[in-house]
mmCIF file as Biopython writes it, N, C-alpha, C and O atoms, coordinates in Angstrom:
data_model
#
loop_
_atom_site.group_PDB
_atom_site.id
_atom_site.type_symbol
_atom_site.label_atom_id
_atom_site.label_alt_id
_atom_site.label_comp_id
_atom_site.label_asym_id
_atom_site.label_entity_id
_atom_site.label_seq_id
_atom_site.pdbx_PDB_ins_code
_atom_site.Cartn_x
_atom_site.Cartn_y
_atom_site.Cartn_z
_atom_site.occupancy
_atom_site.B_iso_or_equiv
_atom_site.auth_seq_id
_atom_site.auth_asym_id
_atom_site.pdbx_PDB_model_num
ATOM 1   N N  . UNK A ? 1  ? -12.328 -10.303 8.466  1.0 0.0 1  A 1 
ATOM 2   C CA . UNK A ? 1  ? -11.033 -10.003 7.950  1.0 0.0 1  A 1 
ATOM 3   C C  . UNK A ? 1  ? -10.017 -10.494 8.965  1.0 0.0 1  A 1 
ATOM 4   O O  . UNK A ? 1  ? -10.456 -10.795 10.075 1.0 0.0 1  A 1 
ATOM 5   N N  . UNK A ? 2  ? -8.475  -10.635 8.689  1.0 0.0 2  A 1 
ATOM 6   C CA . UNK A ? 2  ? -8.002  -11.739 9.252  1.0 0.0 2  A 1 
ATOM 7   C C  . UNK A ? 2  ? -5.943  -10.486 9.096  1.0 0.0 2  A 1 
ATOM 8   O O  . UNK A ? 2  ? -5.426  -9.808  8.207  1.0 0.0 2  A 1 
ATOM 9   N N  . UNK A ? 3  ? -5.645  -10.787 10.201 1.0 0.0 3  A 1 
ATOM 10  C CA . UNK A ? 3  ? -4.392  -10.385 9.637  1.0 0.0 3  A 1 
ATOM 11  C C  . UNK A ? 3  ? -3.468  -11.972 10.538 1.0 0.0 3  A 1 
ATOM 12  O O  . UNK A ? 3  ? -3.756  -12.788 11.413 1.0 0.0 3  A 1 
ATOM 13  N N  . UNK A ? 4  ? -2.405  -11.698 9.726  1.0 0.0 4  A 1 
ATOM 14  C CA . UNK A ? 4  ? -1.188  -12.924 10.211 1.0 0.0 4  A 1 
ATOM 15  C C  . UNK A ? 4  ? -0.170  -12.379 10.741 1.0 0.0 4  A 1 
ATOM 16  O O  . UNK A ? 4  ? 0.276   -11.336 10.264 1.0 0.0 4  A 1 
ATOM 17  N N  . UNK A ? 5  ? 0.225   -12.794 11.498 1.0 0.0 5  A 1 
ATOM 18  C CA . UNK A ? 5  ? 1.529   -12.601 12.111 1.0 0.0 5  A 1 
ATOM 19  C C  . UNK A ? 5  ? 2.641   -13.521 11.973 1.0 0.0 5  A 1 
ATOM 20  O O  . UNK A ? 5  ? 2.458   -14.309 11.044 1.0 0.0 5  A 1 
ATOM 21  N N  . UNK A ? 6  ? 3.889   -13.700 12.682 1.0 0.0 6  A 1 
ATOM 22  C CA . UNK A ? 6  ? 4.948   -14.739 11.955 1.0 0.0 6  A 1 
ATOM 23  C C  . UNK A ? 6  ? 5.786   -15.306 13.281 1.0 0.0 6  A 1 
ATOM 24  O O  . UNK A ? 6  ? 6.725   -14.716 13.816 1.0 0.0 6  A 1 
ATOM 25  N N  . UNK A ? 7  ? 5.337   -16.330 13.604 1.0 0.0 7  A 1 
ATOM 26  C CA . UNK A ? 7  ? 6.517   -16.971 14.825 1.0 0.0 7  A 1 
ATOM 27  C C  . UNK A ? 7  ? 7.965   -16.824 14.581 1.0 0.0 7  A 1 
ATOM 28  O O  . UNK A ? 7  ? 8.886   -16.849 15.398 1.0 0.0 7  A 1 
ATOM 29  N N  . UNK A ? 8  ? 7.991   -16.673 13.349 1.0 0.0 8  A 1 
ATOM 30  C CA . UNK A ? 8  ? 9.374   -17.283 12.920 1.0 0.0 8  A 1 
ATOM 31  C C  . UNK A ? 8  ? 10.143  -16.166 13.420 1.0 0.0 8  A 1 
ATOM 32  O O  . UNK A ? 8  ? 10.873  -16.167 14.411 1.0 0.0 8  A 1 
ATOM 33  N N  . UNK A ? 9  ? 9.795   -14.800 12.283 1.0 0.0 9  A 1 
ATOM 34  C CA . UNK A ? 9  ? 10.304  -13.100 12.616 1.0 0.0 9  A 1 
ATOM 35  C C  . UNK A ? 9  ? 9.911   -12.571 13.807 1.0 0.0 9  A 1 
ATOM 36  O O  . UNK A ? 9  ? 10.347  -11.454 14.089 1.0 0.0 9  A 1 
ATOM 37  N N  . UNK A ? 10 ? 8.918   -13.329 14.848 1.0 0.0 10 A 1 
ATOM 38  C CA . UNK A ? 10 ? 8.350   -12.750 16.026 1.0 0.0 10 A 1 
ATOM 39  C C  . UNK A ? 10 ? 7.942   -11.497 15.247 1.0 0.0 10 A 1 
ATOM 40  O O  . UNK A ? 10 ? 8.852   -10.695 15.033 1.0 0.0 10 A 1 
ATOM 41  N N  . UNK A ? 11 ? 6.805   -11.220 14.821 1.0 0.0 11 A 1 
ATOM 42  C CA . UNK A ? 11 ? 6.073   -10.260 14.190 1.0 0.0 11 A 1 
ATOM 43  C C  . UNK A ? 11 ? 4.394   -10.985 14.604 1.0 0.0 11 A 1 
ATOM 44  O O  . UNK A ? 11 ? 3.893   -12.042 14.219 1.0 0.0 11 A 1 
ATOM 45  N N  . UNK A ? 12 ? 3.690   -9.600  15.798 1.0 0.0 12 A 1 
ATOM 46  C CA . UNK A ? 12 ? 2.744   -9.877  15.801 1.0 0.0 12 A 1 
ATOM 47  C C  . UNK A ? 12 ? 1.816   -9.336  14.679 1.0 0.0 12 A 1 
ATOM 48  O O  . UNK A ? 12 ? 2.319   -8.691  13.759 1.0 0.0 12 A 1 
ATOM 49  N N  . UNK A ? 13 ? 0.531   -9.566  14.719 1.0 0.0 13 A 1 
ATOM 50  C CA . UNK A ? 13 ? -0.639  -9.328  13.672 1.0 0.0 13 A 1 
ATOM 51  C C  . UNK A ? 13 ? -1.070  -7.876  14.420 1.0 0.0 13 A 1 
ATOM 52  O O  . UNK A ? 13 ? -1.085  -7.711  15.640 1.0 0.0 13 A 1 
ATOM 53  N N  . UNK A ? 14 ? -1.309  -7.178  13.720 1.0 0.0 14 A 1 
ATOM 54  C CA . UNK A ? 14 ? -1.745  -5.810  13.630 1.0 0.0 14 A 1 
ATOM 55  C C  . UNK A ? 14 ? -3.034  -6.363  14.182 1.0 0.0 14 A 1 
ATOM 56  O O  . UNK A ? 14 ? -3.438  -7.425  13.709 1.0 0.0 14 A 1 
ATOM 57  N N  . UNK A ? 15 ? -3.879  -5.632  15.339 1.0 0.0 15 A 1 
ATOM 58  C CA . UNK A ? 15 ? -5.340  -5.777  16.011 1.0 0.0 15 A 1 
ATOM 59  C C  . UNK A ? 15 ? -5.923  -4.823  14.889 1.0 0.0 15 A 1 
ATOM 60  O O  . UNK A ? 15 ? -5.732  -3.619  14.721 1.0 0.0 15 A 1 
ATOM 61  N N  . UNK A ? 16 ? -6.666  -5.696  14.194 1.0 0.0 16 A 1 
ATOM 62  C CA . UNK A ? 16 ? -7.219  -5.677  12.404 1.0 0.0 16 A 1 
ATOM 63  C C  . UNK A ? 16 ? -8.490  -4.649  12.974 1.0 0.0 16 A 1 
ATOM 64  O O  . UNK A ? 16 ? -8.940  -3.696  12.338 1.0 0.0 16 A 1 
ATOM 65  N N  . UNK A ? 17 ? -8.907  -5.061  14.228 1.0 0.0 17 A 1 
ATOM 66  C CA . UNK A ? 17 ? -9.968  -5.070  14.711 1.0 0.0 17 A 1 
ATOM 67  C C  . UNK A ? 17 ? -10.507 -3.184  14.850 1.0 0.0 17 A 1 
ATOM 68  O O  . UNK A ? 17 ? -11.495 -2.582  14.430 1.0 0.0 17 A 1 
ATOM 69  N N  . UNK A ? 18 ? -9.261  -2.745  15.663 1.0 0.0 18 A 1 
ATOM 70  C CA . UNK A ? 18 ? -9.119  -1.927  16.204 1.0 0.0 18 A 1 
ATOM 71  C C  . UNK A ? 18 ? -8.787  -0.555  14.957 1.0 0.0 18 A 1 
ATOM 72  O O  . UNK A ? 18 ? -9.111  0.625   15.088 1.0 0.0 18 A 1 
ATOM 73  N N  . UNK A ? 19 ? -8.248  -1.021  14.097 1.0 0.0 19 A 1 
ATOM 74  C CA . UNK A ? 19 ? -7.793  -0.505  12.553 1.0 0.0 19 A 1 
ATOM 75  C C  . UNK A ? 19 ? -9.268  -0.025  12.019 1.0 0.0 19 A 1 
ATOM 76  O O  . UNK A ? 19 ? -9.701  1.113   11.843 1.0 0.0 19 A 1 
ATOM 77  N N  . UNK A ? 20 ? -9.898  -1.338  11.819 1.0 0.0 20 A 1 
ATOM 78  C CA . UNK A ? 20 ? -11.546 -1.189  11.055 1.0 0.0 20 A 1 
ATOM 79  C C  . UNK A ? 20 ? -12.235 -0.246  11.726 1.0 0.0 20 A 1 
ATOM 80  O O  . UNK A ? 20 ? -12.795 0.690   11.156 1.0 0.0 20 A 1 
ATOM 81  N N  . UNK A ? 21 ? -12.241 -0.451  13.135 1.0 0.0 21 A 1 
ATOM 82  C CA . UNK A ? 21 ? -12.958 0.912   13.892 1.0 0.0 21 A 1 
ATOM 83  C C  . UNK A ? 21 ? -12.447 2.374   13.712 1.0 0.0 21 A 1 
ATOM 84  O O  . UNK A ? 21 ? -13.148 3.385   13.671 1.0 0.0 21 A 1 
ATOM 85  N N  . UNK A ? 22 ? -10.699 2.268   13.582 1.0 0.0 22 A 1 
ATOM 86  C CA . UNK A ? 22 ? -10.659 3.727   13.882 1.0 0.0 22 A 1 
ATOM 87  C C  . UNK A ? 22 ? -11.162 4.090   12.050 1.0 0.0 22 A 1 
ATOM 88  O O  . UNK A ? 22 ? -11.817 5.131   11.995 1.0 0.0 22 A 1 
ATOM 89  N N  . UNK A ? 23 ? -10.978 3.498   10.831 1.0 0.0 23 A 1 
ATOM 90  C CA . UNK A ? 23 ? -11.650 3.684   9.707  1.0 0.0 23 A 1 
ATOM 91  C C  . UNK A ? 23 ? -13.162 3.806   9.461  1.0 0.0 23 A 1 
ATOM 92  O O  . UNK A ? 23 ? -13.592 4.225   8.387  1.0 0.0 23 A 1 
ATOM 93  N N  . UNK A ? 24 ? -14.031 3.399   10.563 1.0 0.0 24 A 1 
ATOM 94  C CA . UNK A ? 24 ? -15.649 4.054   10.579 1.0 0.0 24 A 1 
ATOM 95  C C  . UNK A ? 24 ? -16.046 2.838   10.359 1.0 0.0 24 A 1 
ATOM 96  O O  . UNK A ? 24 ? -17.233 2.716   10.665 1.0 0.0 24 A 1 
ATOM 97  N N  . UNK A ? 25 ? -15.412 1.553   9.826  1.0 0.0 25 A 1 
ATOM 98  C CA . UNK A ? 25 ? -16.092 0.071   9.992  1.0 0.0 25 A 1 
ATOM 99  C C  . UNK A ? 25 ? -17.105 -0.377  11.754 1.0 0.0 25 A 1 
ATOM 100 O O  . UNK A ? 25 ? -16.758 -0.320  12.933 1.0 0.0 25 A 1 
ATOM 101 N N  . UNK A ? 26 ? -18.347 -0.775  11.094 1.0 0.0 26 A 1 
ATOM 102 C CA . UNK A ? 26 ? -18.663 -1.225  12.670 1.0 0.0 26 A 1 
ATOM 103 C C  . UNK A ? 26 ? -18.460 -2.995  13.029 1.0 0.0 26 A 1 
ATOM 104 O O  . UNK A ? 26 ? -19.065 -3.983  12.613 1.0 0.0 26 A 1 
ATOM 105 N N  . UNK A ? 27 ? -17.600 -2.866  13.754 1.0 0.0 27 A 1 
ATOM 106 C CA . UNK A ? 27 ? -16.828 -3.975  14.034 1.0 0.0 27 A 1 
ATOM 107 C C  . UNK A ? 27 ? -17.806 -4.747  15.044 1.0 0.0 27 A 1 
ATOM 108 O O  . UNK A ? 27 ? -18.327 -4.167  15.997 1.0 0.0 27 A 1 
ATOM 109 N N  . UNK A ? 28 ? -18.020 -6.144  14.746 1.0 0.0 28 A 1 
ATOM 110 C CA . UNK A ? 28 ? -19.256 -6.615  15.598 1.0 0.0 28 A 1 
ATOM 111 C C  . UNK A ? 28 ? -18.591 -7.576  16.158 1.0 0.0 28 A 1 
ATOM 112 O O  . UNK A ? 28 ? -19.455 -8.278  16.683 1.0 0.0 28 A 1 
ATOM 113 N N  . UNK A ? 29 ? -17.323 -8.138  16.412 1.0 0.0 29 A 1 
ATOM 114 C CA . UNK A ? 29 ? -16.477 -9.103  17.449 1.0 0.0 29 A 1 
ATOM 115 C C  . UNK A ? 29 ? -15.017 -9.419  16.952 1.0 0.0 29 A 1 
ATOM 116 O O  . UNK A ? 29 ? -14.910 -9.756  15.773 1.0 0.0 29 A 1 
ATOM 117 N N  . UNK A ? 30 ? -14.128 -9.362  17.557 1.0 0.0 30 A 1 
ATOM 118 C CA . UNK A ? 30 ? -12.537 -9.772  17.092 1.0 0.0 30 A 1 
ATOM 119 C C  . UNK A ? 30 ? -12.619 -11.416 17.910 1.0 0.0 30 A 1 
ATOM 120 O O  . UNK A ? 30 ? -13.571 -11.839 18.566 1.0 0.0 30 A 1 
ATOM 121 N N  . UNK A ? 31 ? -11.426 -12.065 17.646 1.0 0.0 31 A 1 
ATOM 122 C CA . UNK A ? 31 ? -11.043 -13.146 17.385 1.0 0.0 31 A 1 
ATOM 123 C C  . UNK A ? 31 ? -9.786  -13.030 17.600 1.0 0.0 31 A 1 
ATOM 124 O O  . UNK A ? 31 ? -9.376  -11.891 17.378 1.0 0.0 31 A 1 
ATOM 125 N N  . UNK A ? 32 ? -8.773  -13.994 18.056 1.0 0.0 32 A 1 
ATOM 126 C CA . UNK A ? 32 ? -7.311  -13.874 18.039 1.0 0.0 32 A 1 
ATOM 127 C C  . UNK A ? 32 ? -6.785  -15.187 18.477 1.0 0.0 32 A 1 
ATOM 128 O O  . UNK A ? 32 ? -7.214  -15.504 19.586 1.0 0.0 32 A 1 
ATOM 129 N N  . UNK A ? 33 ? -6.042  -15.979 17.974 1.0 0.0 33 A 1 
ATOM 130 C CA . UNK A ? 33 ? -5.674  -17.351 17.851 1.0 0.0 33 A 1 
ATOM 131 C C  . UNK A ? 33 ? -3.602  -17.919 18.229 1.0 0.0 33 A 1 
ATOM 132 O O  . UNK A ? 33 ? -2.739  -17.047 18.338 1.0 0.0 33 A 1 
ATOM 133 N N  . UNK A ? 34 ? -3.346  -19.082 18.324 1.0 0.0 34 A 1 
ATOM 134 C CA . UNK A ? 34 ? -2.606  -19.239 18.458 1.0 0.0 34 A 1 
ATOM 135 C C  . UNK A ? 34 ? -1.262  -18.408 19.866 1.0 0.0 34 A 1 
ATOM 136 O O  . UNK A ? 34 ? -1.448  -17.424 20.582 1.0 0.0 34 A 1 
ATOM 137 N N  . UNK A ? 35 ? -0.493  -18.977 19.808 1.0 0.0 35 A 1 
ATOM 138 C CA . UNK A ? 35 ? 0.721   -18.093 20.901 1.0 0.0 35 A 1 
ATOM 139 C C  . UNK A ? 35 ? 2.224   -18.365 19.785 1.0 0.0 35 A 1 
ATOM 140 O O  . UNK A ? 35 ? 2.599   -19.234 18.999 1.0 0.0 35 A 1 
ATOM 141 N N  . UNK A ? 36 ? 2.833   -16.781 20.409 1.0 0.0 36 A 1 
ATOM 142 C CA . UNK A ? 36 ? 4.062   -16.652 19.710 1.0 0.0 36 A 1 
ATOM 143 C C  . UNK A ? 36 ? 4.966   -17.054 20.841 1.0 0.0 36 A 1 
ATOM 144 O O  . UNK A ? 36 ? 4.818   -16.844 22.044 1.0 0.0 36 A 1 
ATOM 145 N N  . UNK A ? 37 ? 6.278   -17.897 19.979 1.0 0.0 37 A 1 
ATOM 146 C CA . UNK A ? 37 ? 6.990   -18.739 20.725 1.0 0.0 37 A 1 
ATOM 147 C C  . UNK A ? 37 ? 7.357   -17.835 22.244 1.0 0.0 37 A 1 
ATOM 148 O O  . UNK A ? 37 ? 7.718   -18.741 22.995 1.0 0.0 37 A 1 
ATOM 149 N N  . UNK A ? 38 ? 7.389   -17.313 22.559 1.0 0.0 38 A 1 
ATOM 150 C CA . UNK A ? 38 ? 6.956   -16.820 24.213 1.0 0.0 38 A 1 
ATOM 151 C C  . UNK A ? 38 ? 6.501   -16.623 24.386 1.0 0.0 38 A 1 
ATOM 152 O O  . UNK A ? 38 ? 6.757   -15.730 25.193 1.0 0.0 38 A 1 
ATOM 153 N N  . UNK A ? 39 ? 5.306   -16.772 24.238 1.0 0.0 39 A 1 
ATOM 154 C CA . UNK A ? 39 ? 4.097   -16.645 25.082 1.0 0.0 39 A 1 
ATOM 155 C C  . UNK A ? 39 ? 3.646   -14.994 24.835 1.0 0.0 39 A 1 
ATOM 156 O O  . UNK A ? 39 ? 2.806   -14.420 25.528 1.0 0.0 39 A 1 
ATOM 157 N N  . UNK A ? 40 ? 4.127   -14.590 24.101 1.0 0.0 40 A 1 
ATOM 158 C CA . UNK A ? 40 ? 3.792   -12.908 24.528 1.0 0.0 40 A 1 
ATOM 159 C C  . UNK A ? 40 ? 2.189   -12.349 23.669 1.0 0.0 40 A 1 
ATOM 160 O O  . UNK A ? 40 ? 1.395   -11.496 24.067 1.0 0.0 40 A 1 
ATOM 161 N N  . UNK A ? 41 ? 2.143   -12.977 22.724 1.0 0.0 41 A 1 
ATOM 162 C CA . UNK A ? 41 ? 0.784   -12.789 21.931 1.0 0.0 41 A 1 
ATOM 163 C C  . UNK A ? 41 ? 0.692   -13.436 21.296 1.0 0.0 41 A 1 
ATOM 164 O O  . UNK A ? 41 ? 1.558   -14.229 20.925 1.0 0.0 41 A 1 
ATOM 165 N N  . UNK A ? 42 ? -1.050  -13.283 20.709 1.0 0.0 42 A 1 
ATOM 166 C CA . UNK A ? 42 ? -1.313  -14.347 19.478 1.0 0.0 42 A 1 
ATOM 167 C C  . UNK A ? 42 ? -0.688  -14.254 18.134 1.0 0.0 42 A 1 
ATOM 168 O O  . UNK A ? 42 ? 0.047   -13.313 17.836 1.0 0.0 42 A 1 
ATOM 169 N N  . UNK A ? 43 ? -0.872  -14.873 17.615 1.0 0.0 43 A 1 
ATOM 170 C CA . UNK A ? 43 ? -0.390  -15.359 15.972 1.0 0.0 43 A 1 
ATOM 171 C C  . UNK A ? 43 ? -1.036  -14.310 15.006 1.0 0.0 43 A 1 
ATOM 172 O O  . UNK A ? 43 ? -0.566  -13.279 14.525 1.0 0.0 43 A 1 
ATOM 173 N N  . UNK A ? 44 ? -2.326  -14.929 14.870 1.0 0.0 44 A 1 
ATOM 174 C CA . UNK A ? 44 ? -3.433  -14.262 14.264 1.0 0.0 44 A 1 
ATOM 175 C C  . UNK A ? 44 ? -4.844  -13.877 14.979 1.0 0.0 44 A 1 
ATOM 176 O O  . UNK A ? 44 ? -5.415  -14.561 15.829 1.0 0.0 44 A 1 
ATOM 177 N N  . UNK A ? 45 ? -5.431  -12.201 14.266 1.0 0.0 45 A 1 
ATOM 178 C CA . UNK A ? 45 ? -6.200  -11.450 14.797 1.0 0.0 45 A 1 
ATOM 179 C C  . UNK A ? 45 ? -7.174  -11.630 13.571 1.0 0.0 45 A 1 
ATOM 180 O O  . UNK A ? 45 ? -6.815  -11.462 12.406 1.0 0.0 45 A 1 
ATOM 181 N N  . UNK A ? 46 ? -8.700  -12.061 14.037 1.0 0.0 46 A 1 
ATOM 182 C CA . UNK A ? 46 ? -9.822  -11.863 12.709 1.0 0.0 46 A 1 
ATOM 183 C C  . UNK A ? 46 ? -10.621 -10.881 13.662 1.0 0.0 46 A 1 
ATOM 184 O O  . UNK A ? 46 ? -10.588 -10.709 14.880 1.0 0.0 46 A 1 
ATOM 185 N N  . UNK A ? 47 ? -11.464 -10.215 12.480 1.0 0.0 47 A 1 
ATOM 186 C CA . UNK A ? 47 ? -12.008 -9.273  13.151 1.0 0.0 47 A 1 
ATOM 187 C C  . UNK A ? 47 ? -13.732 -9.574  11.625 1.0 0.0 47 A 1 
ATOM 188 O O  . UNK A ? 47 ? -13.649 -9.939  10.453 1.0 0.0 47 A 1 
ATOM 189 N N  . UNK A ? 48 ? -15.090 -9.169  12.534 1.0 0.0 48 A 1 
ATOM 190 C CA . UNK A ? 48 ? -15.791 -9.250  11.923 1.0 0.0 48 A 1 
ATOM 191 C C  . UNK A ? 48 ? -17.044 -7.927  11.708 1.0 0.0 48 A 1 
ATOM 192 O O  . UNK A ? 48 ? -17.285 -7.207  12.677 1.0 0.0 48 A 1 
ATOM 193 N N  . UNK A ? 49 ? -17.483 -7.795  10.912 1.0 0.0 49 A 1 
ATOM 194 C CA . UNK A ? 49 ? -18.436 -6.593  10.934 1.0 0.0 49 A 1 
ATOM 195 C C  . UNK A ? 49 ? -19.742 -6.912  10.975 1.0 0.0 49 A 1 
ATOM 196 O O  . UNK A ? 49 ? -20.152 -7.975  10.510 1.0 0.0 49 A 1 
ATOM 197 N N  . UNK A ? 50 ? -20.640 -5.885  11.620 1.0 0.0 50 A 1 
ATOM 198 C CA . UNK A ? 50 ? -21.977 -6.007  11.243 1.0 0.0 50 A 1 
ATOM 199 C C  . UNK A ? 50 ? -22.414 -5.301  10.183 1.0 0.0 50 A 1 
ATOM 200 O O  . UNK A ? 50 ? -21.686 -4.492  9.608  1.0 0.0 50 A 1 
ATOM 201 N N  . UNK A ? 51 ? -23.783 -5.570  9.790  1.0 0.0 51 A 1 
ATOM 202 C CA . UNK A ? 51 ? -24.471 -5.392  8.530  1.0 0.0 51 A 1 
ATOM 203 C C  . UNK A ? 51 ? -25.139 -3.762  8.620  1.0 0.0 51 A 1 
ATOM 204 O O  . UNK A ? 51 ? -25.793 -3.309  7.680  1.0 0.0 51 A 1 
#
């Protein structure tokens, strides 16, 4: 699962990751991509589960 964030609005992506866990999902690795125009965080957060 994947959330987006927006350079434009400087709006980071919610840590999708961290969400799925506190909901009882077992989260088996996050992911996080790109930089917002200062440098302050990524763009986008994927997050994946195990079986």
């Amino acid at each position: 699962m994947g959330h987006y964030g927006s350079k434009a609005r400087r709006i980071e992506p919610m840590n999708i990751g961290e969400v799925l866990n506190d909901y009882g999902f077992p989260v088996a690795g996050t992911m996080q991509g790109g930089k917002m125009r200062d440098h302050a965080g990524p763009v986008t957060r994927f997050a994946w589960l195990s079986n």
